[in-house]
ROBAKOL-207950 format. One line per 3 residues: their letters; for each residue x, y, z of N, C-alpha, C. Coordinates in pm, whole numbers, plus 50000, padded with zeros to 5 digits. Layout:
N
a	X,Y,Z,X,Y,Z,X,Y,Z | ...
***
This chain:
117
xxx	20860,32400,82559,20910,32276,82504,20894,32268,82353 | 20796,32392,82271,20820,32331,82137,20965,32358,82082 | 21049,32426,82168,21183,32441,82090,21254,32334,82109
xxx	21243,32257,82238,21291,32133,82224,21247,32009,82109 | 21118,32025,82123,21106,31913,82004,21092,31975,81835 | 21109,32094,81829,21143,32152,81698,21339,32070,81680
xxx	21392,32077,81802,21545,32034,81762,21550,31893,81777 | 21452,31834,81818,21433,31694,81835,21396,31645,81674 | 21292,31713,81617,21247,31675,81483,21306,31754,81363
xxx	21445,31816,81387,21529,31904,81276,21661,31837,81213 | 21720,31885,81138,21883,31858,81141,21900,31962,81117 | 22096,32004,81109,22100,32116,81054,22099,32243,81100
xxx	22092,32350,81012,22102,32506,81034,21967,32502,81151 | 21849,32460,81083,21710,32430,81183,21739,32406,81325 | 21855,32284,81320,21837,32259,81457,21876,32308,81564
xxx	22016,32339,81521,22104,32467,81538,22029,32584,81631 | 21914,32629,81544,21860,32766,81566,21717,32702,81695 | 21693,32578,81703,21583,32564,81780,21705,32470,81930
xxx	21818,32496,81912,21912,32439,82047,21910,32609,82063 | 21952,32699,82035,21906,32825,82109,21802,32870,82120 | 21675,32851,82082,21557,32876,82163,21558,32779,82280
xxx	21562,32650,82290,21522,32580,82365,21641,32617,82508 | 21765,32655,82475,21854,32682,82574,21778,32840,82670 | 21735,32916,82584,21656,33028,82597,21522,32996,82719
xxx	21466,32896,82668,21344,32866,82725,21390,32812,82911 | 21513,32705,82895,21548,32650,83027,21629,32725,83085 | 21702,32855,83032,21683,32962,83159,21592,33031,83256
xxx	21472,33012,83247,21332,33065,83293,21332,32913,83457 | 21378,32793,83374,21416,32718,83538,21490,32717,83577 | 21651,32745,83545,21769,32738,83607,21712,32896,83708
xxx	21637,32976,83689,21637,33088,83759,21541,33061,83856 | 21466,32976,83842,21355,32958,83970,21487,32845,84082 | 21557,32799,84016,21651,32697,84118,21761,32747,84215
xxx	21803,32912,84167,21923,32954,84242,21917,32967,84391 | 22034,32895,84426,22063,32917,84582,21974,32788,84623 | 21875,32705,84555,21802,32593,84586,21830,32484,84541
xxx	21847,32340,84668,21849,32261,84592,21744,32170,84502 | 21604,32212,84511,21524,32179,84440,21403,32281,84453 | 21270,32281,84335,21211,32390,84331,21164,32469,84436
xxx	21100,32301,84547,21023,32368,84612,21118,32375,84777 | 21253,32420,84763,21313,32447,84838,21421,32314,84897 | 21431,32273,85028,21531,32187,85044,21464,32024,85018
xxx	21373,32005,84978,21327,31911,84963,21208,31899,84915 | 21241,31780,84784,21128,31797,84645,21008,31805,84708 | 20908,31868,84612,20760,31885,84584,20702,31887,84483
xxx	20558,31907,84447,20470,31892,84369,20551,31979,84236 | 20639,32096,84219,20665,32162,84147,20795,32084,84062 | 20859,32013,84196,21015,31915,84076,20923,31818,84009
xxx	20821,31780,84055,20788,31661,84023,20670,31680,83851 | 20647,31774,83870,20553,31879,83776,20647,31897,83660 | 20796,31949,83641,20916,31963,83577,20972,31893,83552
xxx	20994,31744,83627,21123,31652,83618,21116,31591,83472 | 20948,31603,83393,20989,31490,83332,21067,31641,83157 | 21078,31753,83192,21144,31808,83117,21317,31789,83156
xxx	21331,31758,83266,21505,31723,83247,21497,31590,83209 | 21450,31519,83211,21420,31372,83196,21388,31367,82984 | 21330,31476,82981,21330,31458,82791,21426,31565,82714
xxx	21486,31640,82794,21597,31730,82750,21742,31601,82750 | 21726,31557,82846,21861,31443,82850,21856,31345,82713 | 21706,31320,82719,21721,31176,82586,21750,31291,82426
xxx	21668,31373,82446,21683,31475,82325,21847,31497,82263 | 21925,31553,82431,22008,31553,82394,22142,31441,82382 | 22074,31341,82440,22182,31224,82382,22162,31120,82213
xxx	22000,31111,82274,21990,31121,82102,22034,31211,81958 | 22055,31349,81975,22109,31446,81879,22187,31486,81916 | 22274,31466,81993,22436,31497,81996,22446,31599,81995
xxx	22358,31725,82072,22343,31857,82099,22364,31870,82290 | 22357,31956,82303,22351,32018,82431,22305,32111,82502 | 22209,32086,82581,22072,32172,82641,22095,32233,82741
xxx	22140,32136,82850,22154,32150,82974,22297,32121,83024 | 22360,32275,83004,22512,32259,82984,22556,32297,83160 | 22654,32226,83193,22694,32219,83315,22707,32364,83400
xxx	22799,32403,83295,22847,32540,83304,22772,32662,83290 | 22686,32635,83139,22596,32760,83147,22423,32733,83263 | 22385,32670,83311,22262,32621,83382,22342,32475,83503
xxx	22386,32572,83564,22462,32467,83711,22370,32436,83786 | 22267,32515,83806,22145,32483,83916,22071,32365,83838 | 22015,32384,83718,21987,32320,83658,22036,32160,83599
xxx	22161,32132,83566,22201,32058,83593,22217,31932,83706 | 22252,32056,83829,22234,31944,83971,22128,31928,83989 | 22007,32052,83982,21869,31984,84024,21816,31809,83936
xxx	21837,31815,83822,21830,31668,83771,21875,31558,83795 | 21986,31590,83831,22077,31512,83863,22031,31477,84022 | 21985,31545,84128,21956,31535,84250,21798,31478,84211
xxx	21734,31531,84135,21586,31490,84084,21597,31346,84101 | 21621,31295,84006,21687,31170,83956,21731,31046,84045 | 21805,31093,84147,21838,30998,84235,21727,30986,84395
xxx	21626,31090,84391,21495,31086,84463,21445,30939,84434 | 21440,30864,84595,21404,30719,84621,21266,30675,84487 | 21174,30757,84525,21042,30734,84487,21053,30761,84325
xxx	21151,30824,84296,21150,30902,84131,21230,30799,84060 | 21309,30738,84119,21453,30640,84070,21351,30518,84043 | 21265,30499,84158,21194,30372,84147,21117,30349,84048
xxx	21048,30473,83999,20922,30514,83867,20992,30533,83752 | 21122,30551,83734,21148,30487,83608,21207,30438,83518 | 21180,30459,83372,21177,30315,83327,21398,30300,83278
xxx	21399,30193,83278,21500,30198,83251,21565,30279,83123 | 21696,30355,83136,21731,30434,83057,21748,30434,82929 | 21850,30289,82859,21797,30232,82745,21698,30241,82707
xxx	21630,30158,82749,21490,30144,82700,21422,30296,82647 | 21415,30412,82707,21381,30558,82691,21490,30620,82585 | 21598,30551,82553,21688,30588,82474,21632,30517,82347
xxx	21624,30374,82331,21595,30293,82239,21466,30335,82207 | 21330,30362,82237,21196,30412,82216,21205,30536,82147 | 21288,30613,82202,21306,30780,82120,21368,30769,82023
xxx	21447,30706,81987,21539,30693,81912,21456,30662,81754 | 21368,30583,81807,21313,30545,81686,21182,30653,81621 | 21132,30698,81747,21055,30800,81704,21142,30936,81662
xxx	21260,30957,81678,21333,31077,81627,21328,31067,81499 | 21378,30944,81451,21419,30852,81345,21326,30867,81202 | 21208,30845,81318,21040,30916,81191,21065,31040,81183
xxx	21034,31125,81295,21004,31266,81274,21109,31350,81149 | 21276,31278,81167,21340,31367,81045,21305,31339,80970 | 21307,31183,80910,21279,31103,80786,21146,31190,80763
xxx	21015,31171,80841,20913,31226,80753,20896,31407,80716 | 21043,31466,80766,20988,31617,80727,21089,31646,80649 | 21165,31531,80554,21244,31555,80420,21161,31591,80340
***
């Protein structure tokens, strides 16, 4: 994850170069997911739940910076597993509303560039 939040706290050529590490890094889970619909086989466990909250900060990362992490096409397992993550009764219920996780990051992104001008 520090390549994610290296592109979380970059602009630029920087950020650029830390959206391909971090794309680099979430091939290592799209490969534990193939042929599965979640880690620990047909139905979540201690291991999605251990992970979720990295699709859960790859999404705000990437809607906040207008980049793209978790591309449909290149990480498909990956993709649906979040997406299936996500709509888990007990997981949907825990959290917080999406705004709100949009509006909170947003402002801490907001520091991190501003303070590494």
């Amino acid at each position: 994850m520090p390549a994610v939040m290296a592109m979380f706290s970059s602009k630029g050529e920087e950020q650029q170069k830390a959206v391909l590490q971090a794309r680099e890094s979430l091939k290592t889970l799209e490969s534990g997911l193939e042929g599965k619909p979640f880690f620990g086989g047909e139905t979540i466990n201690f291991a999605d739940v251990a992970t979720g909250w990295i699709g859960c900060w790859a999404r705000i990362v990437e809607e906040i910076t207008s980049t793209s992490l978790i591309d449909a096409e290149k990480m498909p397992s990956l993709d649906a597993w979040f997406k299936r993550f996500l709509d888990v009764p007990v997981i949907k219920e825990c959290m917080p509303p999406w705004d709100k996780l949009i509006e909170l990051n947003s402002r801490y992104h907001k520091m991190l560039v501003t303070s590494s001008k």
